[in-house]
TORMI-598899 format. One line per 10 residues: for each residue x, y, z of C-alpha. Coordinates in nm, 3 decimals. Each point is the difference from the previous one (the first is absolute). Layout:
% residues N
X:Y:Z  ...
This chain:
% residues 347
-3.529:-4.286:13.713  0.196:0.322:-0.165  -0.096:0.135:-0.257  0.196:-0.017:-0.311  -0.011:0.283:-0.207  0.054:-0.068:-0.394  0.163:0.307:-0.230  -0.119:-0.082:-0.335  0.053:0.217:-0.344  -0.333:-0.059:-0.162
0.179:0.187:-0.312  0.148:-0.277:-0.261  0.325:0.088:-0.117  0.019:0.189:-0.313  0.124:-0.222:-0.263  0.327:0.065:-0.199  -0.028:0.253:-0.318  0.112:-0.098:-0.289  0.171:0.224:-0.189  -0.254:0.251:-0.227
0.187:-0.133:-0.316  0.052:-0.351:0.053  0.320:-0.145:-0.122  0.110:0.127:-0.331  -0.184:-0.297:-0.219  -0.320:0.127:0.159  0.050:0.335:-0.101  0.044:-0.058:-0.369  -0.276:-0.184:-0.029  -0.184:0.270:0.122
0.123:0.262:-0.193  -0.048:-0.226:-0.296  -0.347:-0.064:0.080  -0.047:0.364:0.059  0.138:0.028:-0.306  -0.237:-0.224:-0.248  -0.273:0.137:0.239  0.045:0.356:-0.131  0.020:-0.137:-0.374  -0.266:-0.246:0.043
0.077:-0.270:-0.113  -0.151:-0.214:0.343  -0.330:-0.069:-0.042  -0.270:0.166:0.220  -0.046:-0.292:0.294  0.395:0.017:0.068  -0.023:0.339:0.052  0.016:0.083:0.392  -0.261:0.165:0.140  0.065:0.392:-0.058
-0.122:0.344:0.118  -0.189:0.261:-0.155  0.156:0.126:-0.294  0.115:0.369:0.007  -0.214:0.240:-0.181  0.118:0.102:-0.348  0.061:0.305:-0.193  -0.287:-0.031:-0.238  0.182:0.207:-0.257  0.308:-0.151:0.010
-0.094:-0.349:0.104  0.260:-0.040:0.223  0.013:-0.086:0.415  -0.006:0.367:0.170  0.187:0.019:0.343  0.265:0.226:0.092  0.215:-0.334:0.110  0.048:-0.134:-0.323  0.262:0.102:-0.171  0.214:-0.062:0.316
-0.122:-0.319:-0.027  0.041:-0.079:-0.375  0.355:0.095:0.106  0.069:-0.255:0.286  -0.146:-0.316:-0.264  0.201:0.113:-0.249  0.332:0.036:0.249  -0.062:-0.360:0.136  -0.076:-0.183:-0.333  0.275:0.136:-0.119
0.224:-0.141:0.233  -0.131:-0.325:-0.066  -0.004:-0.013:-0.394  -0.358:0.027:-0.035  -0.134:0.237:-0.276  -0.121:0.317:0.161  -0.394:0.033:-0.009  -0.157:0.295:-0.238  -0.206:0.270:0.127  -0.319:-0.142:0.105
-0.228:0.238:-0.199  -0.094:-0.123:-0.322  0.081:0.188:-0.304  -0.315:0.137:-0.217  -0.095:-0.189:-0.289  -0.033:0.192:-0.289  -0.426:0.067:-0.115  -0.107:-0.321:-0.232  0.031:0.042:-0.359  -0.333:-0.067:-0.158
-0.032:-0.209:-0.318  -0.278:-0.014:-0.244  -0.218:-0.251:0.181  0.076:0.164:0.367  0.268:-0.268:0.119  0.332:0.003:0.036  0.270:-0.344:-0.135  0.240:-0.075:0.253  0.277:-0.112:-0.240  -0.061:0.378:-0.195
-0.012:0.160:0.347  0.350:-0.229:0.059  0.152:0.077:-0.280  -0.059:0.325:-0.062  0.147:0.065:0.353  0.319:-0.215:-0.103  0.010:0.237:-0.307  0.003:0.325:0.203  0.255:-0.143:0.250  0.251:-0.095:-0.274
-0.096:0.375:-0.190  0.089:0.151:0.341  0.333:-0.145:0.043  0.126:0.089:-0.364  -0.122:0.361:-0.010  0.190:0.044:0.371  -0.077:0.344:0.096  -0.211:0.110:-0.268  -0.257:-0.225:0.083  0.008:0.108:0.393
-0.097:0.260:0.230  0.244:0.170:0.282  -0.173:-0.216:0.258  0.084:-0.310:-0.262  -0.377:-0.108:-0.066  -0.082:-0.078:-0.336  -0.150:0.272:-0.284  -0.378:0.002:-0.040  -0.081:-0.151:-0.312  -0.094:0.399:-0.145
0.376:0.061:0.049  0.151:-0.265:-0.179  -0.267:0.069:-0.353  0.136:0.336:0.062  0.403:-0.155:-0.048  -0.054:-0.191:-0.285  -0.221:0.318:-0.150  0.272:0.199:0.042  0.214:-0.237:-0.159  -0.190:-0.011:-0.314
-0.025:0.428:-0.027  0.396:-0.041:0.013  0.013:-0.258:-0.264  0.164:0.183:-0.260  -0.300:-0.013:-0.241  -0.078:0.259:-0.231  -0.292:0.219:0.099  -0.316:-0.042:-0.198  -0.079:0.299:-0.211  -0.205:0.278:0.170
-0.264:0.067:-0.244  -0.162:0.390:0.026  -0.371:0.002:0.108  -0.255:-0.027:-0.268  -0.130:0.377:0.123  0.376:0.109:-0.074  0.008:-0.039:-0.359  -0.127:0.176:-0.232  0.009:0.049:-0.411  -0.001:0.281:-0.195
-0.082:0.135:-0.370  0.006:0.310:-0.152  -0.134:0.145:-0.358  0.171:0.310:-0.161  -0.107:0.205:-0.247  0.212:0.246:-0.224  0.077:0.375:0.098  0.267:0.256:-0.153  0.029:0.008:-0.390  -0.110:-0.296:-0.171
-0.082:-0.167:0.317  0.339:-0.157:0.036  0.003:0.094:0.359  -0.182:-0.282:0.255  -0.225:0.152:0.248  -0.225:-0.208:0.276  -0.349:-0.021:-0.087  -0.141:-0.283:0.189  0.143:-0.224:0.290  -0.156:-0.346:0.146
0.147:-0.147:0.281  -0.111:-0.352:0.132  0.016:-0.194:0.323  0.184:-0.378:0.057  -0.335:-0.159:-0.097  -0.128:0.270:-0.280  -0.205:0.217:0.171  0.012:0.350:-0.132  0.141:0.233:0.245  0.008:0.351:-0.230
-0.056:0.035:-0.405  -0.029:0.364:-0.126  0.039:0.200:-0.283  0.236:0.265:0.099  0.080:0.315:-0.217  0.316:0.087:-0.048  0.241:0.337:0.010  0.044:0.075:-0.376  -0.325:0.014:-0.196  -0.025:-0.367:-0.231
0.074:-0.007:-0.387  -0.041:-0.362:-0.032  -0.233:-0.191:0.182  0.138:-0.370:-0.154  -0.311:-0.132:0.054  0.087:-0.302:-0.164  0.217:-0.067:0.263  -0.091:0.200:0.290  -0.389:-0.050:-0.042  -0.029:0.359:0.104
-0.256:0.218:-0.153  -0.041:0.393:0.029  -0.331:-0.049:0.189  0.274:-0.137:0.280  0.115:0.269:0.095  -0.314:0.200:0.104  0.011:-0.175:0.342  0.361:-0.084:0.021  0.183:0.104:0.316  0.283:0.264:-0.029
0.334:-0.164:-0.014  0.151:0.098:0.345  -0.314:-0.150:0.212  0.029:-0.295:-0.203  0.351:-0.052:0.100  -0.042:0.042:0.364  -0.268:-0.245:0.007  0.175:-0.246:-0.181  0.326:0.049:0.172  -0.203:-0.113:0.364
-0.098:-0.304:-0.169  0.358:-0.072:-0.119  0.193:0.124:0.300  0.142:-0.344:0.223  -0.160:-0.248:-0.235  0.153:-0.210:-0.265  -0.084:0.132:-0.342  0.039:-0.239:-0.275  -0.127:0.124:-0.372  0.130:-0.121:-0.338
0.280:0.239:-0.139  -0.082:0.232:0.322  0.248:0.237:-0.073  -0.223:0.174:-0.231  -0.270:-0.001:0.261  0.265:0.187:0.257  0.115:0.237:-0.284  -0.359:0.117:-0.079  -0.090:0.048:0.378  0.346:0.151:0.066
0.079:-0.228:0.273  0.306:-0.225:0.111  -0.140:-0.325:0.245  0.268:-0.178:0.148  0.150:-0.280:-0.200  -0.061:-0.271:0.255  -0.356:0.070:-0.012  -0.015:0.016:-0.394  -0.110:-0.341:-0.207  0.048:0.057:-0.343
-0.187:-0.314:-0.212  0.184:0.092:-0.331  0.341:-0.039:0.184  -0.035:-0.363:0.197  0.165:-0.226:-0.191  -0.118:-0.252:0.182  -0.358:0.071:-0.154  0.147:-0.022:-0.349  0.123:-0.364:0.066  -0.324:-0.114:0.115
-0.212:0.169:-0.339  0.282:-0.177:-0.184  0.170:0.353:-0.113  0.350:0.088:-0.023  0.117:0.160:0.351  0.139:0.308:-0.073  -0.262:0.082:-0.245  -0.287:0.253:0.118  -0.303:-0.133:-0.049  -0.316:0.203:-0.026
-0.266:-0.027:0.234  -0.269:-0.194:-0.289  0.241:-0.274:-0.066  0.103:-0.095:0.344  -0.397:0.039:0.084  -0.081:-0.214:-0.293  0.273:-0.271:0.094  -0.060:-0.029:0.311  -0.374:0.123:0.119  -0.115:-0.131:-0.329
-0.179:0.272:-0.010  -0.020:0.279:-0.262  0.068:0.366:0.055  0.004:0.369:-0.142  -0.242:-0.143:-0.321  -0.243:0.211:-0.191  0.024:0.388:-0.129  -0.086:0.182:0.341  0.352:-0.022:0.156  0.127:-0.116:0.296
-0.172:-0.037:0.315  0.261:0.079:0.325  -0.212:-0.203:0.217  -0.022:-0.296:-0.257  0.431:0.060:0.010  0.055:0.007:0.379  -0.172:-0.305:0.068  0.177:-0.188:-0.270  0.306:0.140:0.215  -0.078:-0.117:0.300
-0.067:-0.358:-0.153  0.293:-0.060:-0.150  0.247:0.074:0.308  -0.195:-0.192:0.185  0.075:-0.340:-0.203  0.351:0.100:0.052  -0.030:0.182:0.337  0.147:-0.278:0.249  0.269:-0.039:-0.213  0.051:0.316:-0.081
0.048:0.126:0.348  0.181:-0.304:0.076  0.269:0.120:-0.226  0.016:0.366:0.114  0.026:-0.086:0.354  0.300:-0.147:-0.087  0.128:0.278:-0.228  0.207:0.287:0.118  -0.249:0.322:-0.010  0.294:0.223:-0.092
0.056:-0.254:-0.357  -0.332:0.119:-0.119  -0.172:-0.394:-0.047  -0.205:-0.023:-0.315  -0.381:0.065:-0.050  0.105:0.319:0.254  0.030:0.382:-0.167
């Protein structure tokens, strides 16, 4: 018998490939599924079975790969082409830090709305509302709009009252030189601080020897002048206290004759010359008062009493009480009165 030899192909015929993409049905309903895959809306057992996913940025929280922009690009290209909305960025954005309530928790409907409310602000203010790289303002920025906004109102500005350690009231008593005494010479000064602290009171002997004394008035005695300081010290000291400080005294102009000194006449309060002070002790304005009947009307308090004169410390305080029912006023008006018209209760 021959042999018969058999040539078999053990190797089974490769079946026919189907195309990768399937016909074009197939295709969309992949890309669609790919598509609610990457927004999630399938549920977790229709998900296919998927690799490992890429490490992440961790301070960016977004897939890291040098291959994925170019592929951001091709998705977009081909859902375009097929009317499907292109997909966002896969990194999600940061969330703002929690805003913490009274009790520690946050309300989702405030959370909501107030979100809402910042959307809508951001669309009316535009550009003022945005950065260059068009995020929104921090919240700092936008206080600091509406801050500005008030400054630039248009309101008047509140007065700008001096410091308390600014002011300061003076009195002076004179006594008679020359014949007859009808010359008025210094012969004691008292000046006072905002709250009536005595800054300097001395009896101060003057140029031209005294021929009256007008004790009556002045309370000053011969025995005054043993110790009294020689005119031209006396003036330099009380010229440092006076110098850059308001100076307010009752008919002051007397005080600055007898010290032979000019202050500046927006730093000069003159209480006999405020008509303002008049209408509130219920006296004529353009009359000048004296300093015991705007004291007693107002203070209710009585003044200058008795046979031993005057006391300059007793006077400077009453000073300084008096403008200060009136002071807020008072400066109110002279900010608001041309320095060059000379406003009243000014010498």
């Amino acid at each position: 018998m021959s042999d018969i030899l058999l040539n078999l192909d053990a190797v089974l015929p490769q079946p026919a490939q189907k195309s990768s993409g399937g016909n074009k049905k197939h295709q969309r309903f992949i890309k669609r599924r790919q598509f609610l895959e990457r927004k999630g809306f399938l549920k977790q057992k229709q998900l296919p079975s998927q690799p490992p996913m890429p490490r992440r940025d961790a301070s960016l929280g977004c897939s890291a790969g040098p291959d994925r922009a170019k592929k951001k690009q091709r998705v977009e290209a081909k859902e375009g082409s097929k009317g499907l909305p292109a997909e966002g960025p896969p990194c999600r954005l940061k969330m703002l830090p929690k805003e913490s309530s009274d009790s520690g928790a946050v309300d989702p409907a405030s959370r909501t709305s107030s979100s809402s409310a910042a959307a809508a602000a951001s669309r009316k203010t535009g550009s003022v509302a945005g950065k260059s790289n068009g995020t929104l303002c921090s919240r700092g920025d936008v206080s600091r709009i509406s801050l500005l906004n008030e400054f630039k109102s248009g309101l008047p500005d509140a007065p700008v009252l001096a410091k308390p350690s600014k002011m300061v009231a003076i009195d002076c008593e004179m006594v008679g030189t020359g014949p007859g005494g009808r010359n008025s010479d210094l012969a004691r000064c008292s000046v006072v601080g905002y709250y009536g602290d005595v800054m300097y009171d001395k009896y101060i002997r003057p140029l031209s020897p005294i021929t009256n004394y007008r004790t009556r008035w002045s309370g000053i005695r011969q025995h005054h002048m043993r110790d009294a300081v020689p005119f031209k010290l006396a003036q330099k000291e009380i010229l440092k206290l006076l110098s850059g400080n308001i100076v307010i005294g009752h008919a002051i102009h007397n005080d600055f004759k007898a010290l032979k000194y000019f202050h500046p006449k927006s730093l000069t309060r003159d209480t006999s010359k405020i008509p303002l002070l008049n209408r509130k002790a219920g006296f004529p304005e353009n009359e000048s008062a004296s300093l015991k009947r705007l004291t007693k009307q107002l203070l209710h308090r009585d003044i200058q009493v008795g046979h031993n004169g005057h006391s300059s410390v007793e006077d400077a305080r009453a000073t300084m009480e008096l403008y200060k029912v009136i002071e807020v006023e008072w400066e109110r008006h002279l900010a608001t009165s041309p320095l060059q018209d000379g406003p009243p209760g000014t010498t």
